[in-house]
NUGUNU-944150 format. One line per field, with one value per residue: residue number from 1; residue in three letters; chain; y, x, z of N, C-alpha, C, CB in turn. Coordinates in pm, 1 decimal, m for minus. Each point is the difference from the previous one (the first is absolute). Glycine has a CB too. Layout:
<pts>
num (NUM_...);
residu (ala_...);
chaine (A_...);
npy (Y_...);
npx (X_...);
npz (Z_...);
capy (Y_...);
capx (X_...);
capz (Z_...);
cpy (Y_...);
cpx (X_...);
cpz (Z_...);
cbpy (Y_...);
cbpx (X_...);
cbpz (Z_...);
</pts>
This chain:
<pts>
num (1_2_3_4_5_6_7_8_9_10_11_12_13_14_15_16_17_18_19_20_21_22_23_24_25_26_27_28_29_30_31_32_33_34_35_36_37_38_39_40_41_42_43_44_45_46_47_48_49_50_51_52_53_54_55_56_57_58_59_60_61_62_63_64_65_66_67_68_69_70_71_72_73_74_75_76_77_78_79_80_81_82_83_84_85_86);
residu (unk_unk_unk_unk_unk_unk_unk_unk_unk_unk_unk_unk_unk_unk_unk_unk_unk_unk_unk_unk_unk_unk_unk_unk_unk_unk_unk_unk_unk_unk_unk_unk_unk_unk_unk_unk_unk_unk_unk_unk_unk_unk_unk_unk_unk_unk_unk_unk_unk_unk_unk_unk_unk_unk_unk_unk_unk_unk_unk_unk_unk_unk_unk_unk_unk_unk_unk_unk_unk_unk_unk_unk_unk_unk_unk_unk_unk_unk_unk_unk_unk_unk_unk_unk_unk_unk);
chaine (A_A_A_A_A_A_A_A_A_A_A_A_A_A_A_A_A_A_A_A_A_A_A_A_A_A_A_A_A_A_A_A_A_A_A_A_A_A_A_A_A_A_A_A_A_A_A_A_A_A_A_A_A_A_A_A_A_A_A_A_A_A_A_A_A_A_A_A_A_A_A_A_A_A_A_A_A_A_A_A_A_A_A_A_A_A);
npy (20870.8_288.9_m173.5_309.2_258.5_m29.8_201.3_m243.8_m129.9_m95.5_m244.2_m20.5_m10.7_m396.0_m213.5_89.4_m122.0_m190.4_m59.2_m47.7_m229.4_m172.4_47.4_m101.4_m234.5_m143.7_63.1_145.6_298.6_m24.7_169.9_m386.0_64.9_112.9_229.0_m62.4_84.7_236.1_228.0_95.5_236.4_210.2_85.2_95.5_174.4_195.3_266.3_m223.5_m92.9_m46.3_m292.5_m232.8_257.7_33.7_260.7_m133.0_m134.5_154.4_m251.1_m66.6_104.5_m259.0_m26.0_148.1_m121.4_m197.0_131.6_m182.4_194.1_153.0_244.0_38.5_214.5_m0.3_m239.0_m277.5_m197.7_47.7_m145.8_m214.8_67.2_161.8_216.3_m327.2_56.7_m15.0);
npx (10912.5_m151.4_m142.0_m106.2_m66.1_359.4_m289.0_m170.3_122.5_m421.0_32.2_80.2_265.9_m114.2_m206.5_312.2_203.8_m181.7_m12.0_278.9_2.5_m259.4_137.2_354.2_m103.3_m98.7_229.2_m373.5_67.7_383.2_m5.5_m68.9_353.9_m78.0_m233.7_126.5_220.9_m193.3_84.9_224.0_50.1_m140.3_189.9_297.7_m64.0_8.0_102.7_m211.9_289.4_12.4_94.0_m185.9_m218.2_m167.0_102.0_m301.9_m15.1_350.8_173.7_221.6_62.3_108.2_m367.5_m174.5_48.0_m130.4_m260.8_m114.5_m41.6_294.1_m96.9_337.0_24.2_128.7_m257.5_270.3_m258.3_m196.1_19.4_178.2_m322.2_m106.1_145.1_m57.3_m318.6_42.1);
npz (m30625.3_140.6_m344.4_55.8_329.4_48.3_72.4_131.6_243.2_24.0_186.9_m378.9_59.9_76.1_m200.9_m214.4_190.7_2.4_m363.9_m11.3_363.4_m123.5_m319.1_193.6_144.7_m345.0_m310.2_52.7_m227.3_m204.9_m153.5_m165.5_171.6_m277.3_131.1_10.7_m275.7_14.5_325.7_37.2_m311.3_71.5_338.9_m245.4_m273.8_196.0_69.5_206.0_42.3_284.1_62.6_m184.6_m0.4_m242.7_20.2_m2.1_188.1_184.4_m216.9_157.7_m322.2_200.3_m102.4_m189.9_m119.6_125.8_m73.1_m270.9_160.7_m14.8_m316.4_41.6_115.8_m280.2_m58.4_15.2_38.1_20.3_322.7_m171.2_208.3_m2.2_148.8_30.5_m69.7_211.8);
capy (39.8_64.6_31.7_36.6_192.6_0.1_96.2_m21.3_m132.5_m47.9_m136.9_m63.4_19.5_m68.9_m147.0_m18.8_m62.0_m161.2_m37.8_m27.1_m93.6_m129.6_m78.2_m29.0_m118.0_m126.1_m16.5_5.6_93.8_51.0_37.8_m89.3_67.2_64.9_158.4_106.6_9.2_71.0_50.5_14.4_68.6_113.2_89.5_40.3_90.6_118.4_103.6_m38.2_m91.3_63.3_m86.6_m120.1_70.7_102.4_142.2_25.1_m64.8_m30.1_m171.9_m101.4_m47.8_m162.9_m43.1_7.7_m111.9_m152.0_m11.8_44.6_150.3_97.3_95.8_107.5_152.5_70.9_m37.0_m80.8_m141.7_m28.1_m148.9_m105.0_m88.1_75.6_m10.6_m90.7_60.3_m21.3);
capx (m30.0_m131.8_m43.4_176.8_m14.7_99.6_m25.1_m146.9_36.8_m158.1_m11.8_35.5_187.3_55.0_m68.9_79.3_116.5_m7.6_m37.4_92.1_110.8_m5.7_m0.6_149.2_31.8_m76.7_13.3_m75.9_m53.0_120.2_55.0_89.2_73.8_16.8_m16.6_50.4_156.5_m60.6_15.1_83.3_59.3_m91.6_17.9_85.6_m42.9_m60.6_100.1_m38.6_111.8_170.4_29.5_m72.2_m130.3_m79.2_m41.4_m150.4_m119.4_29.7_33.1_99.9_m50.4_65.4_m95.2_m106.4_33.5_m43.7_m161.9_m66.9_m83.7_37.1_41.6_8.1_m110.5_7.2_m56.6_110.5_m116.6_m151.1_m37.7_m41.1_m143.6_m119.1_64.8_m81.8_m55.1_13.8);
capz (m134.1_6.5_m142.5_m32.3_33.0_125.4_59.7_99.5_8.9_59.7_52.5_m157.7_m22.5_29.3_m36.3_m85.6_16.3_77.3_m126.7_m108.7_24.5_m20.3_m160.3_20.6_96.4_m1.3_m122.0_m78.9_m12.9_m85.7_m167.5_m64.1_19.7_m60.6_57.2_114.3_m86.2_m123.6_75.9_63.8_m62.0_m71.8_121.5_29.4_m72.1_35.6_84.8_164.9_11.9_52.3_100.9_0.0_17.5_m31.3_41.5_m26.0_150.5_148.7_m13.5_m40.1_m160.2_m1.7_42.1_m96.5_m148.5_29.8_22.4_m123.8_m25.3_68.3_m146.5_30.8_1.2_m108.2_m128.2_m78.2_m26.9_23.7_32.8_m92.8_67.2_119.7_146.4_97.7_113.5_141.9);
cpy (69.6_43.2_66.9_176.2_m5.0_112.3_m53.7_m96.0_m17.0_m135.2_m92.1_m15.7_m197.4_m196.3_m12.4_m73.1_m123.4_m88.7_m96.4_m69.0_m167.1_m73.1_m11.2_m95.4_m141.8_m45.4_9.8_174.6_62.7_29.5_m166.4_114.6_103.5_171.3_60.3_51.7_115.0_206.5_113.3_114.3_135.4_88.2_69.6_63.3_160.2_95.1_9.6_m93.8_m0.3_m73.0_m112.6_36.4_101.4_116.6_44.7_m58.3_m50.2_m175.9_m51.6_m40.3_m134.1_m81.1_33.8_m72.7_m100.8_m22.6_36.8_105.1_128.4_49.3_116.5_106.8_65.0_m80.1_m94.6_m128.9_16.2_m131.2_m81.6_m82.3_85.3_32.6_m112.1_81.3_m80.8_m152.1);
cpx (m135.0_m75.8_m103.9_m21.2_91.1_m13.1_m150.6_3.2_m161.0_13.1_m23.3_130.6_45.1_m34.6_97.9_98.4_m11.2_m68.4_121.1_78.2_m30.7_m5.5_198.5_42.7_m79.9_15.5_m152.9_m22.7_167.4_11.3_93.5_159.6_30.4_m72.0_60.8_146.7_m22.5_m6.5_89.8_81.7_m16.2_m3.7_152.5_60.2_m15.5_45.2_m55.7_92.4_85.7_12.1_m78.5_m126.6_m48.4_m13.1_m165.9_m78.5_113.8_60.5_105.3_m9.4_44.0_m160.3_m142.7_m31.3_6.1_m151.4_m77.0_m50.9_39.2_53.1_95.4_m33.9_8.7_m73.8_136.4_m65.5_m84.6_27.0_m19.7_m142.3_m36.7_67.6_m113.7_m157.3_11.9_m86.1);
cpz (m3.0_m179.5_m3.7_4.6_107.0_96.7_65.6_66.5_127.8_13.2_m152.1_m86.7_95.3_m36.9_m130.6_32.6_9.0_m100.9_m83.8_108.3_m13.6_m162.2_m37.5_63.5_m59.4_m155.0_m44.7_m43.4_m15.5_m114.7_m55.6_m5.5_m94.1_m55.5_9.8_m23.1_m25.5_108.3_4.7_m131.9_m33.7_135.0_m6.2_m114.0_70.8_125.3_125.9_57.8_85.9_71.0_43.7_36.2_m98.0_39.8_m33.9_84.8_141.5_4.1_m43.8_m147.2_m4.2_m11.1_m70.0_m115.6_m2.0_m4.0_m123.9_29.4_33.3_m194.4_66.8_3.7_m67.1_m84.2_m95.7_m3.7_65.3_35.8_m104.2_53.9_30.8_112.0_33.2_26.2_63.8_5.9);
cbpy (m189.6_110.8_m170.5_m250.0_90.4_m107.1_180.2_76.9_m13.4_164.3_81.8_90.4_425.1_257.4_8.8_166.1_162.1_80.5_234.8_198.6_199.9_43.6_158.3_180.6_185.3_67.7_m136.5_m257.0_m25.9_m91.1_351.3_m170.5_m165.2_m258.0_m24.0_m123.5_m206.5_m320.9_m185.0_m262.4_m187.1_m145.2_m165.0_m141.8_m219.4_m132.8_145.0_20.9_m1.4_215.2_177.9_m139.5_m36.7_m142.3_60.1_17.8_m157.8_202.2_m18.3_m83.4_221.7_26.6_m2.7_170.5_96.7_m24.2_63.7_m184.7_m122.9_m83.8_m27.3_m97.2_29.7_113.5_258.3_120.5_m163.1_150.9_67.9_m22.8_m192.9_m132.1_276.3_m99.7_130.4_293.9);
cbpx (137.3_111.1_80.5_98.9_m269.8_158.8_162.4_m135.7_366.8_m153.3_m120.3_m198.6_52.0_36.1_m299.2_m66.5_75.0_m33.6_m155.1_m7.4_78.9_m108.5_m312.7_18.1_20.8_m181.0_231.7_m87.0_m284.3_70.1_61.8_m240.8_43.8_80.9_m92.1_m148.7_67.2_m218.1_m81.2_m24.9_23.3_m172.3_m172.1_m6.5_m105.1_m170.7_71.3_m241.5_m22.8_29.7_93.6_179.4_51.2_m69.9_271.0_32.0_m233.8_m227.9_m183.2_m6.2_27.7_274.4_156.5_33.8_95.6_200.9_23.0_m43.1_m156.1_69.3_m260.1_73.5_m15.9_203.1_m192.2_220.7_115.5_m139.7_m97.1_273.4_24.3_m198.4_118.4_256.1_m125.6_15.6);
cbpz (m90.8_284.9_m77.4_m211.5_m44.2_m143.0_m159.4_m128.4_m63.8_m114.7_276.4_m1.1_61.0_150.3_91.7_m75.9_83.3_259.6_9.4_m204.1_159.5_240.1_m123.7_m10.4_227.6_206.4_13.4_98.6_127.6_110.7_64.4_m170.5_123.5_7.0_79.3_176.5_m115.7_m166.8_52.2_190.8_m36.6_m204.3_150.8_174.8_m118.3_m108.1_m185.0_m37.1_m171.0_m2.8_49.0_48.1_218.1_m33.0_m51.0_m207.9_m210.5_98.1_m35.7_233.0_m136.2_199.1_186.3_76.7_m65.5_151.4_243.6_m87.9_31.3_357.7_m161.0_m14.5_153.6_41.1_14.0_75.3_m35.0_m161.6_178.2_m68.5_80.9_m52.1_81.4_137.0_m55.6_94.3);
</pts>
């Protein structure tokens, strides 16, 4: 889930991923489900959309949309937290 440029990809693409896997493997730092519903609906809405991915940044959305701080790249939502830091 590189958040979120699919055209650039750097050693911060990849701290990002390992971020959003570890708030997926540990549950800390998630959307309530009812985010991520809200989320999830509003990706499939949209004409970036396709085959459960994003054409804009490149992201698994199934998954994005779980992580609080992850937004989207058109602007449809906004982080509900902070990102971590390092």
């Amino acid at each position: 889930m590189p958040c979120c440029n699919k055209q650039k990809s750097n050693a911060a693409d990849g701290f990002n991923f390992a971020r959003a896997v570890y708030a997926l493997r540990t549950g800390k730092g998630l959307t309530s489900n009812e985010d991520a519903q809200q989320r999830w609906s509003e990706c499939l809405e949209c004409d970036q959309f396709d085959k459960g991915m994003c054409n804009q940044c490149g992201c698994h959305m199934s998954m994005k949309v779980r992580v609080a701080w992850a937004k989207c790249p058109v602007g449809k939502w906004r982080p509900v937290s902070e990102k971590p830091t390092r």
